[in-house]
C-alpha positions in Angstrom: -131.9 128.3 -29.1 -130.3 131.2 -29.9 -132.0 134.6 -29.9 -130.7 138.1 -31.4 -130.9 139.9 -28.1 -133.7 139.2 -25.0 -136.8 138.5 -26.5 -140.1 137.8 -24.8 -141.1 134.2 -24.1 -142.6 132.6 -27.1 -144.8 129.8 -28.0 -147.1 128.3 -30.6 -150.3 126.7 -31.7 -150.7 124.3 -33.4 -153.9 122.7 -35.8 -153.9 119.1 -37.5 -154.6 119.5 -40.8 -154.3 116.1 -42.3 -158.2 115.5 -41.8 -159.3 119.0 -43.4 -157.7 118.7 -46.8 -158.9 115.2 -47.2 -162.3 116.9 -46.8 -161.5 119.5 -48.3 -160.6 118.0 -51.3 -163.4 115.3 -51.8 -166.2 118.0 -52.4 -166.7 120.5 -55.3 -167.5 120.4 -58.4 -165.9 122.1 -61.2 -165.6 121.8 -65.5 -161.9 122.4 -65.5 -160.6 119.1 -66.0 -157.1 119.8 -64.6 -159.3 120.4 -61.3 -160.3 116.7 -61.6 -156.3 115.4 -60.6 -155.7 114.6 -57.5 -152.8 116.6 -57.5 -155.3 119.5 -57.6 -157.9 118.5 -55.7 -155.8 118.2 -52.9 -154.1 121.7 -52.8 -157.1 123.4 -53.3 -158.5 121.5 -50.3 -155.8 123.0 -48.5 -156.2 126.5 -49.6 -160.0 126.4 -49.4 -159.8 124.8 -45.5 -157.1 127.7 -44.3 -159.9 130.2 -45.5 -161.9 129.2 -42.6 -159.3 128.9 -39.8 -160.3 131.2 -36.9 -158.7 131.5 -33.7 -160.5 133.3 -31.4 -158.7 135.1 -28.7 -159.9 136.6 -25.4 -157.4 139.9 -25.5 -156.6 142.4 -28.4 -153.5 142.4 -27.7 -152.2 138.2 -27.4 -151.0 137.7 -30.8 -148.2 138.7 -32.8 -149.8 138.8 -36.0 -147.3 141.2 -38.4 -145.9 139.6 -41.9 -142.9 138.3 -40.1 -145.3 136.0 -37.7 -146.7 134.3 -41.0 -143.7 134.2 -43.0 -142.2 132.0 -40.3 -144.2 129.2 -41.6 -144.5 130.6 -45.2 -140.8 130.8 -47.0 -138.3 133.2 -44.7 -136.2 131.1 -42.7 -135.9 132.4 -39.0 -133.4 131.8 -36.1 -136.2 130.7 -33.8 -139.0 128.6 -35.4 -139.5 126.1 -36.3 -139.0 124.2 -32.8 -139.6 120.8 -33.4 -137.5 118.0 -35.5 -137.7 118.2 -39.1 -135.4 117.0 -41.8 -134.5 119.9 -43.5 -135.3 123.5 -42.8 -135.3 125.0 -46.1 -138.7 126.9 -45.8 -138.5 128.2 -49.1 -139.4 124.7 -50.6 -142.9 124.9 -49.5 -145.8 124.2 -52.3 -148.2 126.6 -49.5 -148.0 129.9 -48.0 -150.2 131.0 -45.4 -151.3 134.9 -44.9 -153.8 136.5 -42.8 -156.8 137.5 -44.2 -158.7 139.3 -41.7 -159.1 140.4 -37.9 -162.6 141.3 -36.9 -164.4 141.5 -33.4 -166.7 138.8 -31.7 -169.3 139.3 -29.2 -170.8 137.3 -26.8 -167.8 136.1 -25.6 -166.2 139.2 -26.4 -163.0 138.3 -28.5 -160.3 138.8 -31.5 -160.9 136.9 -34.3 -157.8 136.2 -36.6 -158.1 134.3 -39.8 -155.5 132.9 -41.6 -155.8 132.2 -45.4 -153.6 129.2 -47.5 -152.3 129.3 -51.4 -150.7 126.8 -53.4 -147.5 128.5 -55.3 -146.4 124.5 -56.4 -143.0 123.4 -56.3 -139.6 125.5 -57.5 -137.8 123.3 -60.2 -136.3 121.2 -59.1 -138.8 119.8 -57.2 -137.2 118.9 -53.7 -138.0 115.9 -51.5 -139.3 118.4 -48.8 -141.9 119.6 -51.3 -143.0 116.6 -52.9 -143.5 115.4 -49.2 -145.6 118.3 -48.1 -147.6 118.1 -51.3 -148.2 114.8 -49.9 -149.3 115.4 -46.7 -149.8 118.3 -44.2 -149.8 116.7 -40.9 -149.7 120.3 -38.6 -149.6 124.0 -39.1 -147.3 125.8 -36.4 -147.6 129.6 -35.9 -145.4 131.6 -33.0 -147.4 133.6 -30.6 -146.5 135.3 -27.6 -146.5 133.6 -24.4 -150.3 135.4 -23.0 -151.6 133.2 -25.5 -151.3 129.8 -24.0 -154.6 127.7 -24.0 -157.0 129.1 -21.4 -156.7 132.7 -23.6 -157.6 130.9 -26.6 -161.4 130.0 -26.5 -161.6 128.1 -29.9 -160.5 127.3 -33.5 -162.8 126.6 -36.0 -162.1 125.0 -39.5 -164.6 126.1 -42.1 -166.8 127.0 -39.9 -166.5 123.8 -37.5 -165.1 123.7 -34.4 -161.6 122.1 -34.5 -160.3 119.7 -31.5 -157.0 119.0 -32.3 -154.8 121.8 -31.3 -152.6 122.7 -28.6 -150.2 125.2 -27.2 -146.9 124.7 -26.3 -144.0 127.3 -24.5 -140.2 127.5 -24.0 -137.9 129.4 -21.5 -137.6 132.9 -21.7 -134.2 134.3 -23.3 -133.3 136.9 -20.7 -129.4 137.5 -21.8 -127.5 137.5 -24.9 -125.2 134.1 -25.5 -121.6 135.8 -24.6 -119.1 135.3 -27.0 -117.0 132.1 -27.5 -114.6 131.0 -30.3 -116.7 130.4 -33.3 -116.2 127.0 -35.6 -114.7 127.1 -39.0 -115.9 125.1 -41.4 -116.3 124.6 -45.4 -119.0 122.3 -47.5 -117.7 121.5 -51.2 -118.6 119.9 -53.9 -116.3 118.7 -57.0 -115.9 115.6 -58.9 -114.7 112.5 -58.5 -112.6 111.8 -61.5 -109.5 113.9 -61.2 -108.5 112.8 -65.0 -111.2 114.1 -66.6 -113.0 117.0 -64.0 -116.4 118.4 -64.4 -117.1 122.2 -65.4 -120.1 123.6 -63.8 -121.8 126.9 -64.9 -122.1 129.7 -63.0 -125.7 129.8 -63.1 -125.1 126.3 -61.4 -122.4 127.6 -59.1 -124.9 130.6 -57.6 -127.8 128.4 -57.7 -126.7 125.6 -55.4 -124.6 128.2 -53.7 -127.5 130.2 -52.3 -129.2 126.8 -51.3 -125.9 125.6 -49.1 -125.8 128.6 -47.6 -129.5 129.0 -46.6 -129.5 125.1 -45.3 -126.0 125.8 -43.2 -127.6 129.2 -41.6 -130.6 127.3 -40.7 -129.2 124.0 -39.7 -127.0 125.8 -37.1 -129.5 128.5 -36.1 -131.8 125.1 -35.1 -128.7 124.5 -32.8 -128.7 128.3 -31.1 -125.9 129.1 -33.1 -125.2 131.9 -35.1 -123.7 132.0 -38.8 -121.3 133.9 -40.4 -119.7 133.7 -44.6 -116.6 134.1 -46.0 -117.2 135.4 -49.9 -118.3 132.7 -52.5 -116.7 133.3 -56.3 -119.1 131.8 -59.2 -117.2 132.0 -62.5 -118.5 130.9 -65.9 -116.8 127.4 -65.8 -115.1 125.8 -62.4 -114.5 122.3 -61.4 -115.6 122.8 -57.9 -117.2 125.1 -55.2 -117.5 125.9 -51.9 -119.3 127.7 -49.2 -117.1 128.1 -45.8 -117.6 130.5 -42.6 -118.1 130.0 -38.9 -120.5 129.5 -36.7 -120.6 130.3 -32.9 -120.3 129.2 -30.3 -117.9 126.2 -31.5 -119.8 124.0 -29.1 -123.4 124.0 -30.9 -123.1 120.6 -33.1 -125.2 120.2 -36.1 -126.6 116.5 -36.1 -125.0 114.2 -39.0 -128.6 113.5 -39.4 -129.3 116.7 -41.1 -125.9 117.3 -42.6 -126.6 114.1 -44.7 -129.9 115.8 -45.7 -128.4 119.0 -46.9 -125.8 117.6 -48.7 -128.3 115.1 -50.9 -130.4 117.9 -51.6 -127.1 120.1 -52.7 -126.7 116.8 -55.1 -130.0 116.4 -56.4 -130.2 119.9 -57.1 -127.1 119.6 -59.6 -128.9 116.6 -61.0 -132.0 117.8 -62.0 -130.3 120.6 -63.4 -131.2 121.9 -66.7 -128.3 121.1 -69.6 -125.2 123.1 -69.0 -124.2 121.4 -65.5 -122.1 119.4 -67.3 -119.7 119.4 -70.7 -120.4 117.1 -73.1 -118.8 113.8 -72.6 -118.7 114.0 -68.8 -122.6 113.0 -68.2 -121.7 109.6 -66.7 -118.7 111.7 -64.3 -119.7 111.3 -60.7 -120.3 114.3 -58.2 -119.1 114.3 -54.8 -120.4 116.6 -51.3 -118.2 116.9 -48.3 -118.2 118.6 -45.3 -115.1 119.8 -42.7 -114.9 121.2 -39.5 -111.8 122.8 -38.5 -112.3 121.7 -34.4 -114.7 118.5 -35.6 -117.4 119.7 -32.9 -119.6 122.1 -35.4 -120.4 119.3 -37.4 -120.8 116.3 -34.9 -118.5 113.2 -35.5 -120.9 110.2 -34.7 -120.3 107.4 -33.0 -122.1 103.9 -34.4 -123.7 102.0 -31.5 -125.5 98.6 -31.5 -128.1 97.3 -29.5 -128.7 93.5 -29.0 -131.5 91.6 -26.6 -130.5 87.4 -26.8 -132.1 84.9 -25.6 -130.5 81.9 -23.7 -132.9 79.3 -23.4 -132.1 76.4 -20.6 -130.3 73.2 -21.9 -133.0 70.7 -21.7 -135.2 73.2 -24.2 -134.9 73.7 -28.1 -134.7 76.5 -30.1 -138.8 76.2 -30.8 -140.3 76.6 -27.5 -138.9 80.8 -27.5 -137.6 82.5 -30.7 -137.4 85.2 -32.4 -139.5 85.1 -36.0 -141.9 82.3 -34.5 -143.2 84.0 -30.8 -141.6 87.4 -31.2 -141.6 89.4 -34.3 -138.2 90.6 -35.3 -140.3 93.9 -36.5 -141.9 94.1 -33.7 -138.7 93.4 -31.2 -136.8 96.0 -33.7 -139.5 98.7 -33.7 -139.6 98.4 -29.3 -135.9 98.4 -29.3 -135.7 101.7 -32.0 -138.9 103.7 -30.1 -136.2 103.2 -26.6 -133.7 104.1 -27.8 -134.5 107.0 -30.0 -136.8 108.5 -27.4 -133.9 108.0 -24.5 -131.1 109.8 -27.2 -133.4 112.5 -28.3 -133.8 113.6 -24.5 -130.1 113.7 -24.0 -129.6 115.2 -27.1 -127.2 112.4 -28.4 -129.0 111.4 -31.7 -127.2 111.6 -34.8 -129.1 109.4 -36.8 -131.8 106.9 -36.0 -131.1 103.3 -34.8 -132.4 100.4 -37.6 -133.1 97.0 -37.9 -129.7 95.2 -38.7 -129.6 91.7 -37.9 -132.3 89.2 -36.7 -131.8 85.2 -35.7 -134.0 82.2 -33.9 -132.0 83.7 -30.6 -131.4 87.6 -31.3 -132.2 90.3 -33.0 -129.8 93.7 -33.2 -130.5 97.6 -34.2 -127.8 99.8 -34.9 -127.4 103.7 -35.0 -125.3 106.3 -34.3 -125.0 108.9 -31.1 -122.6 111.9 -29.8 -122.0 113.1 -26.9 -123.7 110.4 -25.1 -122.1 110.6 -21.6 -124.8 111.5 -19.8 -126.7 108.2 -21.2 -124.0 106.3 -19.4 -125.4 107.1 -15.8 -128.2 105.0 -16.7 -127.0 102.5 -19.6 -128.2 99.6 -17.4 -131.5 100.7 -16.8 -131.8 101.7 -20.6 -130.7 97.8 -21.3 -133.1 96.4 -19.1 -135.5 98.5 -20.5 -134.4 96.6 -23.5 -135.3 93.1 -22.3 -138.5 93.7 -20.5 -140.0 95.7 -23.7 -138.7 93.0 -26.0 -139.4 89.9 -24.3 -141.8 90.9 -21.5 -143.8 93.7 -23.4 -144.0 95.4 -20.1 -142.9 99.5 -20.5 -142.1 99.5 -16.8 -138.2 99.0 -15.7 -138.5 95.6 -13.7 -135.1 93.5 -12.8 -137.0 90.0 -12.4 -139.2 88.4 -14.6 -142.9 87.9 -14.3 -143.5 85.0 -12.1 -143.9 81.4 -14.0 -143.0 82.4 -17.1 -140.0 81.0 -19.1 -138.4 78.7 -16.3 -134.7 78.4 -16.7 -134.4 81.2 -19.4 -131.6 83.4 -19.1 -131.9 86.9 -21.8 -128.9 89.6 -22.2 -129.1 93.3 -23.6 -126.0 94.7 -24.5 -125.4 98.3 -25.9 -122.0 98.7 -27.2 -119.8 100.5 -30.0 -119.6 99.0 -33.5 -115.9 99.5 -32.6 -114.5 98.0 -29.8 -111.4 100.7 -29.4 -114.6 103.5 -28.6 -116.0 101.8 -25.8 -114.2 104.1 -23.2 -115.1 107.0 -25.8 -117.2 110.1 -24.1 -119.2 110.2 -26.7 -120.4 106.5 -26.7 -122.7 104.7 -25.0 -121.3 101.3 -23.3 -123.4 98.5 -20.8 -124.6 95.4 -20.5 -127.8 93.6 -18.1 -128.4 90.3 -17.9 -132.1 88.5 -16.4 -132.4 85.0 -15.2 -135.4 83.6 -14.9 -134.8 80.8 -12.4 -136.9 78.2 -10.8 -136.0 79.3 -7.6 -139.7 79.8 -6.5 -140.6 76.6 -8.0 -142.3 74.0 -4.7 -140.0 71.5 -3.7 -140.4 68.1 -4.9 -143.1 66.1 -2.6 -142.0 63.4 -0.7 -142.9 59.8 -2.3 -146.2 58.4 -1.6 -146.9 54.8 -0.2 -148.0 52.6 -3.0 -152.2 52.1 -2.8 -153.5 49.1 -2.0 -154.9 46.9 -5.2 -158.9 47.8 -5.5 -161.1 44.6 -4.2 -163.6 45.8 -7.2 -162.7 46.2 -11.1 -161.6 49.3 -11.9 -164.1 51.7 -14.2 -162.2 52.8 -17.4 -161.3 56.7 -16.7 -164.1 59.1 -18.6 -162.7 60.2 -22.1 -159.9 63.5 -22.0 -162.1 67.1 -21.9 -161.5 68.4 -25.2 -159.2 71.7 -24.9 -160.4 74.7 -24.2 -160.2 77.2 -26.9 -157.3 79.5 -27.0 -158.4 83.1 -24.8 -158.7 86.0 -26.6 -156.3 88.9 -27.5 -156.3 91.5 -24.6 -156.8 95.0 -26.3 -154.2 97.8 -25.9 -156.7 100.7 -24.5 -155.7 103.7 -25.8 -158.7 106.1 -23.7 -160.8 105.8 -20.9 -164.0 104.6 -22.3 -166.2 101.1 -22.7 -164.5 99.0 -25.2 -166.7 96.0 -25.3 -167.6 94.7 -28.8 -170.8 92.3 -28.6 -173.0 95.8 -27.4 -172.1 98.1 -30.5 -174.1 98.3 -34.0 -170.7 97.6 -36.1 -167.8 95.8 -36.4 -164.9 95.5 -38.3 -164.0 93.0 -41.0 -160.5 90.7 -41.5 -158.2 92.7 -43.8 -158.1 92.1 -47.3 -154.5 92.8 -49.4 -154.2 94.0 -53.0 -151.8 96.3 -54.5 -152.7 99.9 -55.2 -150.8 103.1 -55.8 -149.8 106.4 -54.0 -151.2 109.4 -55.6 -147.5 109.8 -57.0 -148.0 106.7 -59.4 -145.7 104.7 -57.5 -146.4 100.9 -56.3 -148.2 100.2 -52.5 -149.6 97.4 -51.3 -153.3 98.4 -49.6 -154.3 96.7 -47.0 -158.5 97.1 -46.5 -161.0 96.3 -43.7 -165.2 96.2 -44.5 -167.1 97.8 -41.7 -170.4 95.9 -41.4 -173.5 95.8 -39.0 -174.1 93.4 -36.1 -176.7 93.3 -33.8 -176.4 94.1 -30.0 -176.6 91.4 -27.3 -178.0 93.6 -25.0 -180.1 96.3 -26.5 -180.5 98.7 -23.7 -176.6 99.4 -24.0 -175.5 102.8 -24.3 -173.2 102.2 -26.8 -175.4 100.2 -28.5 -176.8 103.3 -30.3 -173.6 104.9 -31.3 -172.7 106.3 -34.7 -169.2 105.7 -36.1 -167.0 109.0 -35.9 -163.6 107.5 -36.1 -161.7 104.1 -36.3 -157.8 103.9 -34.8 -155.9 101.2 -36.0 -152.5 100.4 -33.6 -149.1 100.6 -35.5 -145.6 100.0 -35.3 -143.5 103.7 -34.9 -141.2 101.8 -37.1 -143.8 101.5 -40.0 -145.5 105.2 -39.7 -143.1 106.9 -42.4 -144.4 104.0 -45.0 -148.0 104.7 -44.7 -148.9 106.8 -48.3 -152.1 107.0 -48.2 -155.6 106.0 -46.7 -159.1 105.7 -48.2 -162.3 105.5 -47.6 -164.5 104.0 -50.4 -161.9 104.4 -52.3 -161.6 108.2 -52.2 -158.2 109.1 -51.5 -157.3 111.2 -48.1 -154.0 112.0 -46.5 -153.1 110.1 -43.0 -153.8 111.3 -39.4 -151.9 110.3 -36.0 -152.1 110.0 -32.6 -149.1 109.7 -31.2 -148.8 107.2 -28.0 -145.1 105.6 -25.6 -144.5 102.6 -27.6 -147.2 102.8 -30.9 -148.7 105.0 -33.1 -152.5 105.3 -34.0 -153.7 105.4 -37.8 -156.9 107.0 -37.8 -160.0 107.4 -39.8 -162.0 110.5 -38.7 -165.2 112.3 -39.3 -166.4 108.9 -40.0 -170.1 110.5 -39.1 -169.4 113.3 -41.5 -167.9 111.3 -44.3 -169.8 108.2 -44.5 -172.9 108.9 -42.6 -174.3 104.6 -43.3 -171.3 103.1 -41.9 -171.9 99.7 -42.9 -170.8 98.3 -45.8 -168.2 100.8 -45.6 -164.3 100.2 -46.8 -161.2 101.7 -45.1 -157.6 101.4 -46.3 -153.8 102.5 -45.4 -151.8 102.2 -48.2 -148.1 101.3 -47.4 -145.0 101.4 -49.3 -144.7 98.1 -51.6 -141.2 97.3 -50.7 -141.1 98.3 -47.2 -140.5 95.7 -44.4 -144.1 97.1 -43.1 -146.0 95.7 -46.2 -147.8 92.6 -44.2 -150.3 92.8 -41.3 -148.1 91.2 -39.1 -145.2 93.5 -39.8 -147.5 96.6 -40.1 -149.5 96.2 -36.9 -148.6 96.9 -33.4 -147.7 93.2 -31.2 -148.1 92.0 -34.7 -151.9 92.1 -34.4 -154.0 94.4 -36.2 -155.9 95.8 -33.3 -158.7 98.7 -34.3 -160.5 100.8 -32.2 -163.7 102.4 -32.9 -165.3 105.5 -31.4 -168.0 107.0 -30.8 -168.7 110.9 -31.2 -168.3 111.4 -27.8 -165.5 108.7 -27.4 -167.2 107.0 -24.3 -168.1 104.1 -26.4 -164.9 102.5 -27.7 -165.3 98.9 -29.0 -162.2 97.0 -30.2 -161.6 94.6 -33.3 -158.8 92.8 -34.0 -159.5 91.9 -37.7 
């Protein structure tokens, strides 16, 4: 990242915040009956819980705590922060800002106290997607400190007044020398519209409006590249058919993702469509408006290159297409979500994502995920591990990178990965990513055949008619993914979870979900001297797909409505349920549910859940007591 001269290093910390609102925002009482929406509930949750946030620091002099620290998370855009992967950068479209209300001095430890205080302003009109989503949820709060105040300065943060776990600090290389000088980039964004015949006017209130948005999305987009922006002038007269913003940025060679580009430019869109009257002149509503982007080298703006992935399965001759598939053993969600979580993760590290790979095609004997990279060469030097990394995640569910399969399983199977462009001309292409692996799973290991045995003699007695067949044993059960270090047996805990029940419900937007719901109940303990068998309930984790974590709208428990919570794991991601012991101090008889986006793929169990089984952990206060369900 780029810095305006050498700076000193810089981190952050960071709270979760999902949890607090929602309990925030179930308690109170008030006679306002605007206070009784949701809506409202749930930003003054937020503002009420930031009262109370306190970090506590050991020095007087470890944070950077002037106006320009807060408004880095609050509305000014800065060169700098934020550091981590977002869709859109545009600050400004925040429903929250966050101040500091106070600094006093603790004793006993001896410490600075900083607390940090939260206000809803709502949404500018037009509402952007960015602020409808973080009216939505909150999942962390991000604040730049200096680098003395990593985590063994920091002694605790509280929220209202409880100590607060989840947090964390994180740090990046120091900037010791000013980026030298290289040709900058030229480039220009417009927008016009389609039908030459018959043009569209826009205002000039339009004009400088979506103006001052392209222009604070381009400076930030580039800035989140290390590179710096500059304008040429922008003209806004009282009726013009089109408009652009153009300038450089430098150094040429920092390339804004296509990713985000696409997310600048439908926001530039939406904004002229939820204008007010006057966008328009009357008899061109129905005229269609168009966004484009050039680059005068094509490196500012990255030029993508579309990439498949494929895992197939070859099964031997004498077999049918039953005995292995994909849709009847393997999920093609659950193949397509391994395959998307590799890939991603391995393009994100060498910086090669342009936009994320997606279920495209799925058959009895493959299944296929497509997306697009730049400036992939380095993935190259390892394509063929990536591609077996492919087949033993798919088929094998085994993260490690093994070249053989597991011993005794699927004799005679052969299974392929191939990673290749969407056009064939790219495959030498620098920018691409090219390889194939294939895995046989012979019977090379198999005994040889015995040798034929001499024919026994006939019996001098009357044979006894064999003893009926055993009746088969039942099917084992599911092996549990184990997310901690802790006792997960289930028969020696006082609850357990229930089989999911499915109705449809709605987000706290109005729109259509389908809401999947689980009963805790009580059950006695087979051995009562357990140490678990005493536990109370402080938080349930239920295992899902990183393909299906964007759909999730909403949880609830007994049927109050709360904003989700993660935990973030290699190949899964954990919905969870917390302050259980707070919230709903009689577990049993108890209802928790995830509300997921009606027409998403995710909308079933099967889909939803990770392995396509609905795995849920409970926990215990002290999380050494951590029975599984799968319900």
């Amino acid at each position: 990242m780029a810095a305006d001269g050498p700076r000193l290093r810089k981190g952050f910390i960071t709270f979760g915040v999902a949890v607090l609102i929602a309990a925030a925002s179930i308690s109170g009482v008030s006679s306002n009956p605007e206070e009784h929406s949701l809506a409202h509930r749930r930003r003054r949750g937020l503002q009420d819980a930031f009262s109370d946030i306190q970090a506590i620091v050991a020095d007087d002099n470890t944070i950077y705590s002037d106006s320009a620290y807060v408004q880095r998370i609050a509305g000014a855009e800065a060169t700098r922060f934020p550091f981590c992967k977002c869709k859109t950068y545009a600050c400004e479209c925040s429903p929250y800002t966050v101040s500091l209300s106070s600094v006093t001095k603790v004793t006993n430890p001896a410490a600075t106290k900083y607390c940090f205080k939260a206000k809803y302003n709502g949404c500018p009109t037009p509402v952007q997607p960015c602020c409808q989503a973080l009216s939505l949820n909150v999942e962390k709060i991000a604040f730049t400190t200096t680098s003395k105040c990593a985590k063994r300065n920091v002694s605790r943060v509280d929220v209202r007044g409880r100590m607060w776990s989840s947090w964390e600090t994180k740090s990046w290389p120091q900037v010791t020398t000013v980026t030298p000088f290289t040709e900058p980039c030229q480039w220009c964004a417009t927008i016009r519209g389609t039908d030459v015949s018959s043009p569209v006017a826009f205002s000039k209130s339009v004009c400088e409006y979506v103006t001052s948005r392209m222009r604070a999305n381009i400076t930030a987009g580039f800035a989140a590249v290390g590179a710096t922006v500059t304008f040429n002038g922008t003209t806004c007269d009282n009726t013009q058919t089109s408009f652009s913003v153009c300038g450089s940025s430098s150094p040429k060679e920092a390339v804004m993702s296509q990713v985000l580009a696409d997310s600048f430019i439908y926001e530039w869109l939406l904004n002229i469509a939820q204008q007010p009257s006057g966008v328009c002149p009357p008899g061109t509503l129905q005229t269609s408006v168009t966004a484009t982007v050039t680059a005068s080298f094509g490196t500012c703006f990255a030029e993508s290159c579309p990439v498949c992935a494929r895992v197939t399965i070859y099964p031997p001759p004498e077999a049918t297409v039953g005995p292995l598939n994909f849709g009847t053993n393997i999920s093609c969600s659950v193949a397509a979500a391994q395959m998307i979580n590799v890939l991603d993760s391995e393009a994100v590290v060498a910086n090669a994502l342009l936009k994320d790979f997606q279920l495209t095609a799925c058959g009895k004997l493959y299944v296929e995920v497509c997306g697009n990279v730049s400036n992939a060469g380095s993935l190259n030097n390892t394509v063929r591990e990536l591609a077996l990394k492919l087949v033993n995640v798919v088929i094998f569910n085994r993260s490690a990178v093994a070249y053989n399969c597991p011993a005794g399983q699927y004799r005679n199977y052969n299974f392929s990965a191939t990673i290749a462009p969407v056009n064939a001309s790219a495959e030498t292409d620098p920018k691409c990513i090219s390889g194939f692996t294939q895995m046989q799973c012979s019977d090379r290991l198999q005994p040889n055949a015995p040798a034929p045995r001499t024919p026994p003699r006939p019996p001098s007695k009357p044979l006894v008619p064999p003893s009926p067949p055993q009746p088969p044993r039942p099917p084992p059960a599911p092996q549990g993914v184990m997310t901690h270090k802790c006792d997960n047996g289930s028969t020696n805990v006082p609850y357990k979870l229930n089989n999911i029940e499915i109705s449809k419900g709605k987000d706290v937007f109005g729109n259509p979900t389908i809401a999947m719901c689980t009963r805790i109940s009580s059950q006695a303990c087979v051995n009562s001297t357990n140490s678990c068998c005493g536990m109370s309930l402080a938080k349930v984790e239920l295992l899902v797909n990183t393909a299906c974590k964007d759909n999730v709208r909403k949880i609830t428990i007994n049927g109050k409505d709360l904003p989700p919570s993660w935990a973030f794991y290699n190949i899964f991601n954990g919905l969870k349920f917390t302050d259980l012991d707070t919230l709903i101090p009689r577990a049993s008889g108890a209802t928790l549910c995830w509300h997921v986006k009606q027409t998403t793929t995710c909308n079933t169990p099967s889909s939803f859940c990770y392995l396509g089984r609905c795995q849920v952990n409970q926990f215990s206060p002290n999380n050494k007591c951590c029975p599984i369900n799968f319900i």
